[in-house]
C-alpha positions as CSV (number, residue, x, y, z in Angstrom):
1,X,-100.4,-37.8,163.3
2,X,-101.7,-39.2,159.6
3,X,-102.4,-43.0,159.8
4,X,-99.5,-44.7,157.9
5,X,-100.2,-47.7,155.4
6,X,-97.6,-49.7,153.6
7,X,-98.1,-51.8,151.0
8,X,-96.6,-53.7,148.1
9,X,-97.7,-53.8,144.4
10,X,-99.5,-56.7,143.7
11,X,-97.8,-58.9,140.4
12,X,-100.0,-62.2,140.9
13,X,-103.7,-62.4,140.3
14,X,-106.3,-65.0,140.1
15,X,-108.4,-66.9,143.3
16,X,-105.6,-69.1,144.3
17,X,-102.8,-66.0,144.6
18,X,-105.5,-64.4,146.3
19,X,-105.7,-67.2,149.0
20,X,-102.5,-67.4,149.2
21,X,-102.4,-63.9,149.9
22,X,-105.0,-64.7,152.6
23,X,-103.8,-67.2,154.1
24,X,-100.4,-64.8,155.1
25,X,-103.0,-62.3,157.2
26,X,-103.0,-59.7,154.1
27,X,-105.0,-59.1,151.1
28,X,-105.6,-58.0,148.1
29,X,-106.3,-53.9,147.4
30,X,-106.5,-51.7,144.9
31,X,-105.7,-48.1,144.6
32,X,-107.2,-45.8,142.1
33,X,-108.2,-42.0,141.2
34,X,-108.6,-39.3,138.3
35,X,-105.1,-38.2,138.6
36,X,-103.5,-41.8,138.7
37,X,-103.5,-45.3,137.0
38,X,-105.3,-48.1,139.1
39,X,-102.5,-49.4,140.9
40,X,-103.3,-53.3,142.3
41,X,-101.8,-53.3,145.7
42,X,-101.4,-56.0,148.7
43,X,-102.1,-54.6,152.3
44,X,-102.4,-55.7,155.9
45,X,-105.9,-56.8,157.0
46,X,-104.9,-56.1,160.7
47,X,-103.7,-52.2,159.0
48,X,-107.5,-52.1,157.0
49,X,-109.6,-52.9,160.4
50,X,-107.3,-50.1,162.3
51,X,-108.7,-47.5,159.7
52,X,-112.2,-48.9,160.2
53,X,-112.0,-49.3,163.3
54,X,-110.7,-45.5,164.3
55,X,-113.4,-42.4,165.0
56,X,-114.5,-41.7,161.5
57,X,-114.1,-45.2,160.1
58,X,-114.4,-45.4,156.2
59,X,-114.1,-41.6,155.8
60,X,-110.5,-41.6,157.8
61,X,-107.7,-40.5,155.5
62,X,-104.8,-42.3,155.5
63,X,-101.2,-42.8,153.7
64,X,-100.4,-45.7,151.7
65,X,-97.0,-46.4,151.1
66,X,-95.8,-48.4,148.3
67,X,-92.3,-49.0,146.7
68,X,-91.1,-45.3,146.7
69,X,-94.4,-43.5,146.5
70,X,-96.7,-42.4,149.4
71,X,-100.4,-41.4,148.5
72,X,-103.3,-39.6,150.6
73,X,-106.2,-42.1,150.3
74,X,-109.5,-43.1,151.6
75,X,-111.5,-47.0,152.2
76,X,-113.9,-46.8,148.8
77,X,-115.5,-49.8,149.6
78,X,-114.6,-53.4,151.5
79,X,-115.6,-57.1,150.7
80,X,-116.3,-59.3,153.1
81,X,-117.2,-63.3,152.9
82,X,-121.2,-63.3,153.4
83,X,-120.7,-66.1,156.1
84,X,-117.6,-65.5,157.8
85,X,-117.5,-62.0,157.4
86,X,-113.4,-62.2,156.4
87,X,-112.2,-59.6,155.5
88,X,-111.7,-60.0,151.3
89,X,-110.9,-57.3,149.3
90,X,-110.6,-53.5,149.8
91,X,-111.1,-50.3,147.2
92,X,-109.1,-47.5,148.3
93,X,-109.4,-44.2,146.4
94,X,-106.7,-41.3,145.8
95,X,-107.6,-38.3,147.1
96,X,-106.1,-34.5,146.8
97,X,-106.4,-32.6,150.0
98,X,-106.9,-29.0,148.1
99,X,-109.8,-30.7,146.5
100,X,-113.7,-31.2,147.8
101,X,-115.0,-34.8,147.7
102,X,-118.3,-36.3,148.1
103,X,-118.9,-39.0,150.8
104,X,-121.9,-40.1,153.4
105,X,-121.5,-39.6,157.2
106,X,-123.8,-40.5,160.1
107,X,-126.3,-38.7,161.7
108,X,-126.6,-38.5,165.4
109,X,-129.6,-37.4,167.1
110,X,-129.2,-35.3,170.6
111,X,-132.2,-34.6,172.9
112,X,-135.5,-36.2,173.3
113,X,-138.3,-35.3,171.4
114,X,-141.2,-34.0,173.4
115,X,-143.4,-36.1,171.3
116,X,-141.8,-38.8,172.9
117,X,-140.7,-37.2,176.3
118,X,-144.5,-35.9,177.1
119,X,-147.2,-37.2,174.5
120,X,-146.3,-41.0,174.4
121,X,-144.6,-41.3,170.9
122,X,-141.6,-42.6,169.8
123,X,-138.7,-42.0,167.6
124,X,-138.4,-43.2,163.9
125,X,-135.3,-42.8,162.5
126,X,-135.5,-42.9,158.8
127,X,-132.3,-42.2,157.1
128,X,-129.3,-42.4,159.1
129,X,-126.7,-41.0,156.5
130,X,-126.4,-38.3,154.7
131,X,-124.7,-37.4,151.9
132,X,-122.1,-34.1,151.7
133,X,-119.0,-32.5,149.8
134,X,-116.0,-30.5,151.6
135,X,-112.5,-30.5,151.7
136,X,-110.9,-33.7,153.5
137,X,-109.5,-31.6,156.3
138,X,-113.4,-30.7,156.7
139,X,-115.2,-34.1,157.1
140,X,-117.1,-34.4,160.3
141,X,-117.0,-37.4,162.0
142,X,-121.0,-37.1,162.3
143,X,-123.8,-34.8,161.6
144,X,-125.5,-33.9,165.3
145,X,-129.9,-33.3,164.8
146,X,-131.4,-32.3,168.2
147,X,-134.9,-33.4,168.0
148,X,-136.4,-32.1,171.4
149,X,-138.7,-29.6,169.4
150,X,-140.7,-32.6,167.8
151,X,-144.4,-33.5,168.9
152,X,-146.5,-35.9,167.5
153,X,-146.4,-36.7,163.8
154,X,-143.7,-33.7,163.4
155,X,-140.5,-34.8,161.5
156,X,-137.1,-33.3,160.8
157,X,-135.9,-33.6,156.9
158,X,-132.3,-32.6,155.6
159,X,-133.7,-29.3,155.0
160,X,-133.6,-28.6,158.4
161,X,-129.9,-29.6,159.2
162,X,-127.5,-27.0,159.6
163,X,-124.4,-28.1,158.0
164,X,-120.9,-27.3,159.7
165,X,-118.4,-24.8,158.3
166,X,-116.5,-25.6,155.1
167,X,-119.8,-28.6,154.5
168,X,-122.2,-28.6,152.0
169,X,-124.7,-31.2,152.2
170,X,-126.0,-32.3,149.2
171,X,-128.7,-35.1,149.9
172,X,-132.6,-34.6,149.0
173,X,-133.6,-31.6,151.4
174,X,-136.7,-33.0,151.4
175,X,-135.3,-36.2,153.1
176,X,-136.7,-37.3,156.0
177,X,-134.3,-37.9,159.1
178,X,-136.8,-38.8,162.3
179,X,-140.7,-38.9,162.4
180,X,-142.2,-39.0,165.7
181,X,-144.5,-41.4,165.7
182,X,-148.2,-41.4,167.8
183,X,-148.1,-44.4,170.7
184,X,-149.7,-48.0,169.0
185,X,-153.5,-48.1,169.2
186,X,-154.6,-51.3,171.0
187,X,-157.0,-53.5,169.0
188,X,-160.2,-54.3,170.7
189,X,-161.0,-57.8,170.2
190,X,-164.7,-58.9,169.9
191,X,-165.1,-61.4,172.8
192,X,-166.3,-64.6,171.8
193,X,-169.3,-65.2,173.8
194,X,-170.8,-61.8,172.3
195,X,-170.5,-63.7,169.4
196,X,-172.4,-66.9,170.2
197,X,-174.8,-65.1,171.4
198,X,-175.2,-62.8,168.5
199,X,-175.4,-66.3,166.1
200,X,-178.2,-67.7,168.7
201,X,-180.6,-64.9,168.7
202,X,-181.0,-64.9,164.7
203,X,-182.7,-68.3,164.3
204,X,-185.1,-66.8,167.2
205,X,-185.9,-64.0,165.1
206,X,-186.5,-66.1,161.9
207,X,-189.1,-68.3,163.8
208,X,-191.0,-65.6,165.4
209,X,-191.5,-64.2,161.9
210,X,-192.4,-67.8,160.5
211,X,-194.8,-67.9,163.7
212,X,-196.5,-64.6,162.6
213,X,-196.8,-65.4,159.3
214,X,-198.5,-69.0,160.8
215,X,-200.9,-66.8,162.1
216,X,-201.9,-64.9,159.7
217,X,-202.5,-67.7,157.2
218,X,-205.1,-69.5,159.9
């Protein structure tokens, strides 16, 4: 069953009609596309953190329903306050299901490496998203890697991933996902007394070569 959004068109703009809108639990959207004008819209911030909130967050398509129109659509992009983290704004983008679109998903990774499991390394996870196109009715909720293969200094790029049906990925194959990386190398610290003594036995040297050139002279 498609999530289910309803809105209302938004008529009053400006900070304080936006904390008024606020203040009544909702806020202020907009809805735009290449087959429709940008269309400023009002929603229900309790309705926004459901979509976020469900298996495949920000990519999760959804209908918004306004006046007498209903409209497939994905989250584009939220604002939230830098200090509170409230919920401010929210992009939502028109989408036709017949036709690809580009978004990011997560990558998982499944197994352990046996750079890790039996050489002492660990794993570095470099990039953590990817970048792909397909149908809506294709998008995976994630991208699964299985690193157990890896040893030491061995890394897995986007190359590598083998996309699912009807998904074509389109990051940077040379992209690297995980690197497994060697254990830490422990430091071995010159102990300080090796270094007293080291300063002490120089001024010994100096004089015996002052007493030998003494020596010499008489």
């Amino acid at each position: 069953m498609s999530l289910i959004i309803r809105a209302e068109k938004r008529t009053i703009f400006g900070k304080n009609a936006s904390r008024r809108i606020r203040s009544k639990g909702k806020i202020p959207a907009i809805l735009y596309g290449t087959e429709i004008e940008n269309v400023p819209l009002i929603v229900d911030k309790k309705d926004i953190f459901k979509v976020v909130k469900s298996e495949t967050g920000e990519n999760t398509i959804f209908k918004i329903v306004f006046d007498s129109e209903e409209k497939d659509a994905m989250i584009k992009e939220i604002q939230k306050d830098p200090t509170t983290d409230e919920l401010l704004h929210a992009d939502l983008i028109h989408i036709s299901l017949d036709r690809p679109i580009r978004l990011s998903v997560p990558v998982i990774a499944r197994g352990e490496a046996v750079g890790v499991k039996a050489e002492g390394g660990f794993v570095d996870f470099i990039t953590r998203e990817i970048e792909i196109e397909c149908l809506p009715r294709d998008i995976p909720e994630h991208i699964e890697i299985d690193i157990s293969p890896l040893h030491l200094n061995q890394s897995l790029k986007v190359q590598d991933i083998r996309a699912p049906e009807g998904v074509r990925i389109i990051s940077d194959p040379s992209l690297v996902i995980v690197h497994i990386e060697p254990p830490a190398v422990e430091e071995v610290k010159v102990g300080v007394e090796e270094e007293v003594i080291s300063v002490e036995k120089e001024p010994e040297i100096i004089k015996k070569g002052k007493a030998e050139e003494e020596e010499e002279k008489e």
